[in-house]
C-alpha positions as protocol buffer text, in pm:
chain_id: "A"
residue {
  index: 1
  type: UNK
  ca { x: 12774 y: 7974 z: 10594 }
}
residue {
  index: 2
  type: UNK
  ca { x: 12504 y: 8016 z: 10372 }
}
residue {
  index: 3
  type: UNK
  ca { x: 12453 y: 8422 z: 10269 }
}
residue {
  index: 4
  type: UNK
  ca { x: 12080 y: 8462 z: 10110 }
}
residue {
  index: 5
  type: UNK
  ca { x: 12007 y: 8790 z: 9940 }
}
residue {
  index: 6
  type: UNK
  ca { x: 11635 y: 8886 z: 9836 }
}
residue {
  index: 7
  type: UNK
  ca { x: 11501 y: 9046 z: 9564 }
}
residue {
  index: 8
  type: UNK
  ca { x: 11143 y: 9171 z: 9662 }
}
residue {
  index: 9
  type: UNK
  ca { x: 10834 y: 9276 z: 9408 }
}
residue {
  index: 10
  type: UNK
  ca { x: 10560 y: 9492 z: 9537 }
}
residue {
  index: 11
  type: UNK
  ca { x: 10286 y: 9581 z: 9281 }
}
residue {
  index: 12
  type: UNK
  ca { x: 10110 y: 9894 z: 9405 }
}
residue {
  index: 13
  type: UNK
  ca { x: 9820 y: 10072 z: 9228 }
}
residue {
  index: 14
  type: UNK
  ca { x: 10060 y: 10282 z: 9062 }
}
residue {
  index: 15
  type: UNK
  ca { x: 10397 y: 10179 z: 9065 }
}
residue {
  index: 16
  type: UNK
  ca { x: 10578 y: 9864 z: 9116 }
}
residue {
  index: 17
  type: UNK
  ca { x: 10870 y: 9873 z: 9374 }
}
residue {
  index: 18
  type: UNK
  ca { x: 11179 y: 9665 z: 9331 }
}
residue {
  index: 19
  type: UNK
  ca { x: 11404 y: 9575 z: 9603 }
}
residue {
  index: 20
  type: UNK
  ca { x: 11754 y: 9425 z: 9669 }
}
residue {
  index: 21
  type: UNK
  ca { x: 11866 y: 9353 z: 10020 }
}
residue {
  index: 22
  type: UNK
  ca { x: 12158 y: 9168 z: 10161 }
}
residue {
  index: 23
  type: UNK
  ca { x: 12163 y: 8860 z: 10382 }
}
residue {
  index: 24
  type: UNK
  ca { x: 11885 y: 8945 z: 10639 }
}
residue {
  index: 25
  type: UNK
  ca { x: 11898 y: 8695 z: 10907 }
}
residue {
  index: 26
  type: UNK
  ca { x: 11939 y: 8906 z: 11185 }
}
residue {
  index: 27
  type: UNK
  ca { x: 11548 y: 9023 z: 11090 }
}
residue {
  index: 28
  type: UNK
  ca { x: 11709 y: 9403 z: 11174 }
}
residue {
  index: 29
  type: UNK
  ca { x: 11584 y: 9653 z: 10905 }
}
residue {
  index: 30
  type: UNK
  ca { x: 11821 y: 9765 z: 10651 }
}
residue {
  index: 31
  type: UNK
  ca { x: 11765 y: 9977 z: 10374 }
}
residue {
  index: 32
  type: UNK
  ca { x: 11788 y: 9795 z: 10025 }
}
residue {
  index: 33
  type: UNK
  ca { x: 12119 y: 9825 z: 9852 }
}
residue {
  index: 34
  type: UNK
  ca { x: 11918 y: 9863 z: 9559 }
}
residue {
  index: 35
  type: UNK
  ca { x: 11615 y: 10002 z: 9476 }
}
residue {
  index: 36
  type: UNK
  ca { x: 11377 y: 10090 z: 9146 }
}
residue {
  index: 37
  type: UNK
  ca { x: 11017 y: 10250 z: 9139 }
}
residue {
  index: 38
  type: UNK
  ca { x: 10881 y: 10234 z: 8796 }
}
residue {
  index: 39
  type: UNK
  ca { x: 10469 y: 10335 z: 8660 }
}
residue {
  index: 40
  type: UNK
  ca { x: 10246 y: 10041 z: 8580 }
}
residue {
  index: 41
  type: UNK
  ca { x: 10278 y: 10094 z: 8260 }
}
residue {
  index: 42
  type: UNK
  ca { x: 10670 y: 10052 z: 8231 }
}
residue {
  index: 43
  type: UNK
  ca { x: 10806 y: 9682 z: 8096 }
}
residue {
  index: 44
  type: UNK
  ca { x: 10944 y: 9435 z: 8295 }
}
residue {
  index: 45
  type: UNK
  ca { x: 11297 y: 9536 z: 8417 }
}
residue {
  index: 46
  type: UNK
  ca { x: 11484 y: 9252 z: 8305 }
}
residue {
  index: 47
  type: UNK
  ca { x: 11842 y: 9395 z: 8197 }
}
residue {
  index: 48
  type: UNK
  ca { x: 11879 y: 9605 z: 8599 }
}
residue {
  index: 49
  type: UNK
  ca { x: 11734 y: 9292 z: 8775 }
}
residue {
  index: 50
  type: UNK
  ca { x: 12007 y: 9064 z: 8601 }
}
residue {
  index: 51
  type: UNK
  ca { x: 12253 y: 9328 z: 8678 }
}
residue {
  index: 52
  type: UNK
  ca { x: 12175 y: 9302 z: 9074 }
}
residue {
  index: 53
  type: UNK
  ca { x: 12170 y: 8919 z: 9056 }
}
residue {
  index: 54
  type: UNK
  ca { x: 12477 y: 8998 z: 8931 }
}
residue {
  index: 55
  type: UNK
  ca { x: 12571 y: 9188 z: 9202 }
}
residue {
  index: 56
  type: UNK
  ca { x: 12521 y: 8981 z: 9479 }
}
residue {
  index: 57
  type: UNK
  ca { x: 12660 y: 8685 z: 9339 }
}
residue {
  index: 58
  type: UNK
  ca { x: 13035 y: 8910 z: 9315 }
}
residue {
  index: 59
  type: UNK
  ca { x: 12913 y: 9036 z: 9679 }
}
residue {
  index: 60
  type: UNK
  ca { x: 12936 y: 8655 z: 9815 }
}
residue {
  index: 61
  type: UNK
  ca { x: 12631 y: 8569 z: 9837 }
}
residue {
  index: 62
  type: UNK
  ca { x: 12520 y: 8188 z: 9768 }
}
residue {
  index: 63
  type: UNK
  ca { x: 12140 y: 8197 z: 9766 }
}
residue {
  index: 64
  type: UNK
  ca { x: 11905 y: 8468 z: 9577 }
}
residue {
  index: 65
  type: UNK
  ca { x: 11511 y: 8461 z: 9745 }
}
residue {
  index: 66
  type: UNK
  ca { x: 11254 y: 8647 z: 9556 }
}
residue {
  index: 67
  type: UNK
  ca { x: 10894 y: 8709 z: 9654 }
}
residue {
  index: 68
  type: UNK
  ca { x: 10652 y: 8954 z: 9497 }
}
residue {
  index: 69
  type: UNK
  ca { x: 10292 y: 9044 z: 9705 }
}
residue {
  index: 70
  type: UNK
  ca { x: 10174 y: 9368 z: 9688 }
}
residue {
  index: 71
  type: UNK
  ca { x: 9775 y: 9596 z: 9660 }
}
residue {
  index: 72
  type: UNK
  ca { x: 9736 y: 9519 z: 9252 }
}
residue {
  index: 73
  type: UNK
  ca { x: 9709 y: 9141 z: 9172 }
}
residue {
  index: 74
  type: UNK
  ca { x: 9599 y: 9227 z: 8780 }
}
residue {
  index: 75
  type: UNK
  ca { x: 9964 y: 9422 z: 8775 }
}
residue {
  index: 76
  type: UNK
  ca { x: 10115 y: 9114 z: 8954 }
}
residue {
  index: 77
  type: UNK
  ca { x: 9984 y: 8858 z: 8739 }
}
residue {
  index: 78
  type: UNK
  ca { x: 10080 y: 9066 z: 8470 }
}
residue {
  index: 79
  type: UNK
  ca { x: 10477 y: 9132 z: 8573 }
}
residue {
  index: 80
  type: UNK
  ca { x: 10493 y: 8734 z: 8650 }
}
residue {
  index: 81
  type: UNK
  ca { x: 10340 y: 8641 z: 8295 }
}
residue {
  index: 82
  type: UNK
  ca { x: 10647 y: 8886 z: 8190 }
}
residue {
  index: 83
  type: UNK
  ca { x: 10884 y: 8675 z: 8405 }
}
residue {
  index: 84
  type: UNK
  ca { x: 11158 y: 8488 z: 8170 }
}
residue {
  index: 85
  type: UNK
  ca { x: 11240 y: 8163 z: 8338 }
}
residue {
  index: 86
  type: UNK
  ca { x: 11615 y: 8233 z: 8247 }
}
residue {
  index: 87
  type: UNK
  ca { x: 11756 y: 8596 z: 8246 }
}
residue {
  index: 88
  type: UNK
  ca { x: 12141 y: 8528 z: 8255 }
}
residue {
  index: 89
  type: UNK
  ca { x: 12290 y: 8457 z: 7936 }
}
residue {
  index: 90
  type: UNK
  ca { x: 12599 y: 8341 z: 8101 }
}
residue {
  index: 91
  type: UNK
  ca { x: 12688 y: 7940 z: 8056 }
}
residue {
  index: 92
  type: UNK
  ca { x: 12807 y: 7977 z: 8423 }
}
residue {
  index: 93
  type: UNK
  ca { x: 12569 y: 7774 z: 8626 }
}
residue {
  index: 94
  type: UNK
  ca { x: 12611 y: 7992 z: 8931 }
}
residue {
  index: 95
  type: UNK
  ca { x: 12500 y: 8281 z: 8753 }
}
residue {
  index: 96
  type: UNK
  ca { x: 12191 y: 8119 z: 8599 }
}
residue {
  index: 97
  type: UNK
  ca { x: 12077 y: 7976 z: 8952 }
}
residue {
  index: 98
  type: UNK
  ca { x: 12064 y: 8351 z: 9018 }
}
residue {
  index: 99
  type: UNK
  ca { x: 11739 y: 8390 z: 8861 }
}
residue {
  index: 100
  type: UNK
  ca { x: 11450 y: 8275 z: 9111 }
}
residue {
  index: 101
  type: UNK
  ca { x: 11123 y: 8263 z: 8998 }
}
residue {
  index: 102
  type: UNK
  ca { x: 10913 y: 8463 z: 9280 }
}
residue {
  index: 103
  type: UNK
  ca { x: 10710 y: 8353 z: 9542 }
}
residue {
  index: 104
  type: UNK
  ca { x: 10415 y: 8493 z: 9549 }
}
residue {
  index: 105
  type: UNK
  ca { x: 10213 y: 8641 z: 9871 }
}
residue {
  index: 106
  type: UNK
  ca { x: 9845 y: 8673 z: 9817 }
}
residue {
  index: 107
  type: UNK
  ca { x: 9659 y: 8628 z: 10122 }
}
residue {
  index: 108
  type: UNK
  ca { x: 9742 y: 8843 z: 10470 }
}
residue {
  index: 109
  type: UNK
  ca { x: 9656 y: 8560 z: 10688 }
}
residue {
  index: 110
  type: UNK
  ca { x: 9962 y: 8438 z: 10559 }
}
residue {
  index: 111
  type: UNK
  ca { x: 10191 y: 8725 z: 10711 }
}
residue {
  index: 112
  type: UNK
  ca { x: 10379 y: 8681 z: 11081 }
}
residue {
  index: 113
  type: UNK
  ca { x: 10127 y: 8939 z: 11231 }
}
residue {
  index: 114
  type: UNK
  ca { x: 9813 y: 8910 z: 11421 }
}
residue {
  index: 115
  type: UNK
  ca { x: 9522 y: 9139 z: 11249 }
}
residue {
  index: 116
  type: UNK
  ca { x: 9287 y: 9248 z: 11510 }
}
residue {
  index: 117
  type: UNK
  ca { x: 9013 y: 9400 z: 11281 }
}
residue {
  index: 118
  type: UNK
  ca { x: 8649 y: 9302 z: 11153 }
}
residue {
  index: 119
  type: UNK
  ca { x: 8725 y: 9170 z: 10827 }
}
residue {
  index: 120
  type: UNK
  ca { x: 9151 y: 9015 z: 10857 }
}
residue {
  index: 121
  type: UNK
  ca { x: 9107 y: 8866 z: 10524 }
}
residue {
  index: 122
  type: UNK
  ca { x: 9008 y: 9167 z: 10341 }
}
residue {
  index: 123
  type: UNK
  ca { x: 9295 y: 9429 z: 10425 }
}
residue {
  index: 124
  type: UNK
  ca { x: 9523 y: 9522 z: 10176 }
}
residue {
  index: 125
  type: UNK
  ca { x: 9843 y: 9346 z: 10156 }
}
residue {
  index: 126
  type: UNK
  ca { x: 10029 y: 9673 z: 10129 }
}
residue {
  index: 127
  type: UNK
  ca { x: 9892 y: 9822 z: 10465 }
}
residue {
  index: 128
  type: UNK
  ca { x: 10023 y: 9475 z: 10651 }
}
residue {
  index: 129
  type: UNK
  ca { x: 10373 y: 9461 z: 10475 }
}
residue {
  index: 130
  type: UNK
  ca { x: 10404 y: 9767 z: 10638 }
}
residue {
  index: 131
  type: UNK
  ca { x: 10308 y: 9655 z: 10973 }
}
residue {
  index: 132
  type: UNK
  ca { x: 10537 y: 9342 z: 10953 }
}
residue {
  index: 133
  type: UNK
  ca { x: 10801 y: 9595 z: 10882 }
}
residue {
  index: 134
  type: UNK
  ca { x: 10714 y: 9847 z: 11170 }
}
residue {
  index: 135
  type: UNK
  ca { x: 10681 y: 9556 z: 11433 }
}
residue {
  index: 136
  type: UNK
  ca { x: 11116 y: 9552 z: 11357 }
}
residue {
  index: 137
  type: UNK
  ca { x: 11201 y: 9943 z: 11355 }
}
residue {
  index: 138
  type: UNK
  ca { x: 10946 y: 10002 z: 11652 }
}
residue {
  index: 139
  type: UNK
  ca { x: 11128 y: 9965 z: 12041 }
}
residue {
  index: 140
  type: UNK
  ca { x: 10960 y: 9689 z: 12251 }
}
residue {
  index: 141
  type: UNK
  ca { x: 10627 y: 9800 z: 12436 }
}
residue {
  index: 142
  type: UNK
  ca { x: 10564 y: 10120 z: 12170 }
}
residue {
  index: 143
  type: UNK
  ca { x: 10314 y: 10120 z: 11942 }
}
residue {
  index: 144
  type: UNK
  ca { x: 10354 y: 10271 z: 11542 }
}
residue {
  index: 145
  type: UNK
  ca { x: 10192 y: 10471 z: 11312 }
}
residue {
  index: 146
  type: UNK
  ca { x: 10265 y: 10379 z: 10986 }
}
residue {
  index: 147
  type: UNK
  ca { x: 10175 y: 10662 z: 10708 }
}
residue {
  index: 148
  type: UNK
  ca { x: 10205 y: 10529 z: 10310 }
}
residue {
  index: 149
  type: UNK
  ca { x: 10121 y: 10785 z: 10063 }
}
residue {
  index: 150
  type: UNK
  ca { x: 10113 y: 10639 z: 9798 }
}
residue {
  index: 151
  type: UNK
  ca { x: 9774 y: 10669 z: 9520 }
}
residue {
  index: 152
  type: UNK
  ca { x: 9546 y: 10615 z: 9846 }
}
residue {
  index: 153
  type: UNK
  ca { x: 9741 y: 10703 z: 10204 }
}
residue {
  index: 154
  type: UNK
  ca { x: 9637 y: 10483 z: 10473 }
}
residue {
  index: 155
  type: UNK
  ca { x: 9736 y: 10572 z: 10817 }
}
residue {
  index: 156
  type: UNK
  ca { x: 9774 y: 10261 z: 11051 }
}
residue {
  index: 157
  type: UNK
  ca { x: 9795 y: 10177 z: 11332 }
}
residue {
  index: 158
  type: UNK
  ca { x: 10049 y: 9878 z: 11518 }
}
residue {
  index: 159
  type: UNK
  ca { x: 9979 y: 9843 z: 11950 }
}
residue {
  index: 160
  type: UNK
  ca { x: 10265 y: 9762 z: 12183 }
}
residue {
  index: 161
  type: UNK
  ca { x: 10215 y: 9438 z: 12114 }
}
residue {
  index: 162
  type: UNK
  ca { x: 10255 y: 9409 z: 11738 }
}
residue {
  index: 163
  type: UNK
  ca { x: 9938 y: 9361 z: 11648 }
}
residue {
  index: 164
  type: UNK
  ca { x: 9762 y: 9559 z: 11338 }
}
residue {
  index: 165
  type: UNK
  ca { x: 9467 y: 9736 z: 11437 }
}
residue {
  index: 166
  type: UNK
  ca { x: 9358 y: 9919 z: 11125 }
}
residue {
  index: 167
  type: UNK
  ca { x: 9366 y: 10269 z: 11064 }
}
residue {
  index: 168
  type: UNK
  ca { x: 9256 y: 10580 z: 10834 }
}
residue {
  index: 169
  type: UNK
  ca { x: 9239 y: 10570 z: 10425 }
}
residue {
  index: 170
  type: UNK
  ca { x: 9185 y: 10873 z: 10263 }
}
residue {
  index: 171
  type: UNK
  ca { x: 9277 y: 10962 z: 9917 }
}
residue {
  index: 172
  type: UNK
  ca { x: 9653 y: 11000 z: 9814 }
}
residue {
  index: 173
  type: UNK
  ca { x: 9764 y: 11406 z: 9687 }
}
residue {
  index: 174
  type: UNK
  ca { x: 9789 y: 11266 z: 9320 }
}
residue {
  index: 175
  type: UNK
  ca { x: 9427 y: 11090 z: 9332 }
}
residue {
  index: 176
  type: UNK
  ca { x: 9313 y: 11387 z: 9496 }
}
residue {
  index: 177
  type: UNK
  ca { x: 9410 y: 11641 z: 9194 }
}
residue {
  index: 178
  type: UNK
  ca { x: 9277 y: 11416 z: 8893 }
}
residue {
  index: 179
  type: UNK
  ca { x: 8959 y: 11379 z: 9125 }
}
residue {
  index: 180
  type: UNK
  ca { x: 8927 y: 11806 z: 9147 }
}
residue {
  index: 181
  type: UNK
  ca { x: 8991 y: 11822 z: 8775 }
}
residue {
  index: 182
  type: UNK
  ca { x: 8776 y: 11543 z: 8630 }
}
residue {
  index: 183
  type: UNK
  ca { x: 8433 y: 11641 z: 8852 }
}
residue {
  index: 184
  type: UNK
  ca { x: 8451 y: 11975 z: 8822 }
}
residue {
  index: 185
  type: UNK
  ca { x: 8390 y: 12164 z: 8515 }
}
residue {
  index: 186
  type: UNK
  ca { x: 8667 y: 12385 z: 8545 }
}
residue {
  index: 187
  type: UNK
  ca { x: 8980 y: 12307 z: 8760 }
}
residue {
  index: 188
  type: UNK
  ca { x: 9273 y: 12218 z: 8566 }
}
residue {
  index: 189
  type: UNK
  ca { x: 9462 y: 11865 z: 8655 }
}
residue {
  index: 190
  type: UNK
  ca { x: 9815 y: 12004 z: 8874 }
}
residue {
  index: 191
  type: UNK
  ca { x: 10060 y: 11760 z: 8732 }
}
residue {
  index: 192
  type: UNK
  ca { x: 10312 y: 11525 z: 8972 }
}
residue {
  index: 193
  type: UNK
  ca { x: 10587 y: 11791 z: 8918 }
}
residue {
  index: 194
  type: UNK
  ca { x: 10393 y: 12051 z: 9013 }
}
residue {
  index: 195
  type: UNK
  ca { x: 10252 y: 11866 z: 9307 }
}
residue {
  index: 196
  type: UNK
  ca { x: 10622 y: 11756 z: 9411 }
}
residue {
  index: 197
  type: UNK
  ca { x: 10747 y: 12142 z: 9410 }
}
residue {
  index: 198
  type: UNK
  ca { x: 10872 y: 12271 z: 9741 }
}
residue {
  index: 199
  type: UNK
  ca { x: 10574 y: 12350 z: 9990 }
}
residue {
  index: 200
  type: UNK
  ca { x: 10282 y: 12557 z: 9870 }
}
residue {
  index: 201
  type: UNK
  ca { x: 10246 y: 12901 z: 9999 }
}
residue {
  index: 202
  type: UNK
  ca { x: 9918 y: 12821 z: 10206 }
}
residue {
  index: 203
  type: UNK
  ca { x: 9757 y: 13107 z: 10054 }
}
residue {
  index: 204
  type: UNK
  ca { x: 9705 y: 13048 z: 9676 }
}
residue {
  index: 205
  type: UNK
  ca { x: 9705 y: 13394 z: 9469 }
}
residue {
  index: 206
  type: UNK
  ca { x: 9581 y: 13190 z: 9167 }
}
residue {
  index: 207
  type: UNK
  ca { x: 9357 y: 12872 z: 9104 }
}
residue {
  index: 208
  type: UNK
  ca { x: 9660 y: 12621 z: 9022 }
}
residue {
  index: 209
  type: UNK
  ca { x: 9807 y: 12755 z: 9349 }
}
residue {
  index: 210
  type: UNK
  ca { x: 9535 y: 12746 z: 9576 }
}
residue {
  index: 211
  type: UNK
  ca { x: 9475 y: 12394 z: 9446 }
}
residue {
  index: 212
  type: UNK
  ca { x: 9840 y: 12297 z: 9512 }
}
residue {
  index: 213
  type: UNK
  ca { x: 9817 y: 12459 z: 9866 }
}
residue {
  index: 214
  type: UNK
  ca { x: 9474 y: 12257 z: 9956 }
}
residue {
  index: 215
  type: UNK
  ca { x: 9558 y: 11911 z: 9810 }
}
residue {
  index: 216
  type: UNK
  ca { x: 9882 y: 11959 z: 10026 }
}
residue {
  index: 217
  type: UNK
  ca { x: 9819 y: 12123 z: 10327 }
}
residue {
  index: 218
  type: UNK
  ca { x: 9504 y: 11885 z: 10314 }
}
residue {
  index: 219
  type: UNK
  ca { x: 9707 y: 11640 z: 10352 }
}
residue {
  index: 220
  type: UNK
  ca { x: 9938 y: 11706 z: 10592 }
}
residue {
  index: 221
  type: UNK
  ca { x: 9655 y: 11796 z: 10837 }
}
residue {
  index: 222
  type: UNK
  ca { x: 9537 y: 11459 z: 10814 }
}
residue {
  index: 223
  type: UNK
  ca { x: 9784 y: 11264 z: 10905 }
}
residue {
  index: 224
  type: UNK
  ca { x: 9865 y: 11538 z: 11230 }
}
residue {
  index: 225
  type: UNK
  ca { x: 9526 y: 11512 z: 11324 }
}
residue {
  index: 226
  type: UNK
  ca { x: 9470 y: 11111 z: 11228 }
}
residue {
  index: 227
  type: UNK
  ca { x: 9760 y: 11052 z: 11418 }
}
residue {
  index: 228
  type: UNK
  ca { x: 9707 y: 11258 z: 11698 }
}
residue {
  index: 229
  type: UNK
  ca { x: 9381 y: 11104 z: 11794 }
}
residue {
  index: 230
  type: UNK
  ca { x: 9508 y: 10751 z: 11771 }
}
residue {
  index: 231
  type: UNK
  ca { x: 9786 y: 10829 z: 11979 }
}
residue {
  index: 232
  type: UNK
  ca { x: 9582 y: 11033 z: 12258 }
}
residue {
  index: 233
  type: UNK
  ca { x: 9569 y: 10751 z: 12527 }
}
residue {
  index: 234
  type: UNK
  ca { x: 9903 y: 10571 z: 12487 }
}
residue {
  index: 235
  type: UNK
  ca { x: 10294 y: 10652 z: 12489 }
}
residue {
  index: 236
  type: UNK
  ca { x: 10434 y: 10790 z: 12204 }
}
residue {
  index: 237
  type: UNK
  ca { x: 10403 y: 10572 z: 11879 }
}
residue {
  index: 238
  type: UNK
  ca { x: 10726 y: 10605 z: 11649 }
}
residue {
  index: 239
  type: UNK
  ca { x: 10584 y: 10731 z: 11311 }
}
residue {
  index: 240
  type: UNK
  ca { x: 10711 y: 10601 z: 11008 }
}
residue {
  index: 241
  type: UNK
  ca { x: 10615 y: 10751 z: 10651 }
}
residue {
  index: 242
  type: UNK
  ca { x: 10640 y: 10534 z: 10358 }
}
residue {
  index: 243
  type: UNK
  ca { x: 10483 y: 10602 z: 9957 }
}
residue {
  index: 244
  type: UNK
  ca { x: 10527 y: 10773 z: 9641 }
}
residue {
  index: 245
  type: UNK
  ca { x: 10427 y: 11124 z: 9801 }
}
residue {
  index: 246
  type: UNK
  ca { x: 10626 y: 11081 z: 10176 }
}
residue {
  index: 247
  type: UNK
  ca { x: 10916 y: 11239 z: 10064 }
}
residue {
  index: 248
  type: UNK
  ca { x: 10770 y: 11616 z: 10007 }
}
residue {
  index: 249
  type: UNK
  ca { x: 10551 y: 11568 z: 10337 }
}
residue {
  index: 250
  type: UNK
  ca { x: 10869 y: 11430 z: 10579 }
}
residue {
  index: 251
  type: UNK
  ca { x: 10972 y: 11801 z: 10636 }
}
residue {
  index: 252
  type: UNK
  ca { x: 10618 y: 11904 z: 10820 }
}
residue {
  index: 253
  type: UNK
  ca { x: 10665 y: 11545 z: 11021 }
}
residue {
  index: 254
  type: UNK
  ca { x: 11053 y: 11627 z: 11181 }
}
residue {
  index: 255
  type: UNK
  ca { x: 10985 y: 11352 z: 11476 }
}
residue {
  index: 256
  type: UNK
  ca { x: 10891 y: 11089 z: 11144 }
}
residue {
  index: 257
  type: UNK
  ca { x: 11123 y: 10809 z: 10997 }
}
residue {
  index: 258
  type: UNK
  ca { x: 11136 y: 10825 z: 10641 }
}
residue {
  index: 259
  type: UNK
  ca { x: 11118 y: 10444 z: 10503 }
}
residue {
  index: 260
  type: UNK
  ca { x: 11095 y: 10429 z: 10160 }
}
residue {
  index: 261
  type: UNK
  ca { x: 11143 y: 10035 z: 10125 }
}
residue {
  index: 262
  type: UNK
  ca { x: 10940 y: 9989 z: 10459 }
}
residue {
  index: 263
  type: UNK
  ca { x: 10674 y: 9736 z: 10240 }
}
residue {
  index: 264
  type: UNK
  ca { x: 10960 y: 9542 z: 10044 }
}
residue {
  index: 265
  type: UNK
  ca { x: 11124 y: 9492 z: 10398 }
}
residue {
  index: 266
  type: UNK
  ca { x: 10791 y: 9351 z: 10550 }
}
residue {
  index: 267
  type: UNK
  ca { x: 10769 y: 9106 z: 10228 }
}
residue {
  index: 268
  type: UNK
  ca { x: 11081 y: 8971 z: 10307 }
}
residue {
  index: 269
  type: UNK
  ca { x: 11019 y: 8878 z: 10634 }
}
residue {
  index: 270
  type: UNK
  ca { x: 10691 y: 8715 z: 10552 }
}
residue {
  index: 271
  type: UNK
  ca { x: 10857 y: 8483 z: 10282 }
}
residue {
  index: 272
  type: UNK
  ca { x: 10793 y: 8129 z: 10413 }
}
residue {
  index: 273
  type: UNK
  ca { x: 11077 y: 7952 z: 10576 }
}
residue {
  index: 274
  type: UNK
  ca { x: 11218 y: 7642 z: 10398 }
}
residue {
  index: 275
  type: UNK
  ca { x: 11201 y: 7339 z: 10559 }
}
């Protein structure tokens, strides 16, 4: 029986997300066996990727699928120009079959989901991985809310029946802070590690710390409230939070799944079927 592992891409406006999951044919989510966020700015990956090609080819699989998609197509076109055709520098021929070049997802009316909004061809690819990913974790007949906080955090919105509805974007906690310091003459910029520290007391005693408490508390309210109203008039939506930032804002959401490959997983089951 044929065992197909995937290797998934997803450019993002800051980061680019790598994923390796095993054989998938049961369309269940799984988390990735492997997984790499690196900035924009960092090189192509080349020596780890080869290394989990690697992997699954001792772990019995047969078949390697890659597919790369994501909300930055200058950063895509750029990490497929990087692409070397051959990575393995084994002789083995198994090994160097292990190196698929990726399919690439561009367009959302490509995705197995039905977009019920104005515009379908204009929402970001991003916000609908994570709906074809949320249409598998959700139970049948419940809707989702689907929170990535990532450099923007949209908050979306899936019905009962699977379809995408669209949602809230607001900006993410990073783009918030270099937005306070750069249009205004006097705030200073609160770095990542400061804005990844454990919760802010909500009352700042100093500038840095009443910026901290704002840009996160901020946040936080948004999504309760956001969430709240689109889930006023229906049963209760499972809430899944996804993004650079969801890991210091799980611990104000207890009833929220924490899904940090939710996106890669919704690429992977949009990659075309072969014929």
């Amino acid at each position: 029986m044929t065992q197909t592992w995937s290797l998934a891409i997803d450019s993002g406006n800051s980061r680019v997300k790598f994923g390796l999951f095993r054989d998938q044919s049961h369309a269940q989510f799984e988390e990735p066996i492997e997984f790499l966020a690196l900035d924009l700015q960092s090189p192509l990956p080349v020596e780890i990727l080869k290394q989990w090609c690697r992997r699954a080819l001792a772990s019995g699989a047969n078949k390697l699928q890659s597919i790369a998609g994501g909300s930055n197509p200058r950063a895509l076109d750029c990490l497929l120009a990087a692409w070397p055709e051959v990575a393995m520098s084994s002789d083995d021929a198994a090994e160097q079959s292990f190196w698929p070049r990726p399919h690439v997802l561009r367009s959302g009316l490509d995705l197995p989901i039905v977009i019920d909004v104005d515009a379908p061809e204009r929402v970001g690819l991003d916000r609908l991985f994570n709906a074809v990913a949320g249409n598998t974790i959700r139970l049948p007949d419940q809707p989702a809310i689907l929170v990535d906080a990532g450099t923007a955090t949209t908050i979306d919105w899936v019905d009962a029946t699977g379809r995408f509805c669209g949602g809230a974007i607001l900006p993410g906690i990073e783009l918030g802070a270099r937005a306070l310091h750069q249009y205004t003459a006097l705030l200073p910029l609160i770095s990542r590690q400061e804005l990844s520290a454990p919760h802010p007391h909500v009352i700042g005693r100093n500038t840095r710390a009443a910026m901290s408490s704002g840009l996160f508390w901020g946040h936080v309210g948004a999504i309760r409230e956001i969430s709240t109203r689109l889930s006023a008039h229906t049963q209760p939506p499972v809430l899944l939070l996804t993004g650079g930032s969801a890991g210091i804002l799980a611990g104000e959401f207890p009833q929220a799944r924490l899904v940090p490959a939710l996106g890669l997983w919704g690429m992977i089951l949009s990659m075309p079927v072969e014929s």
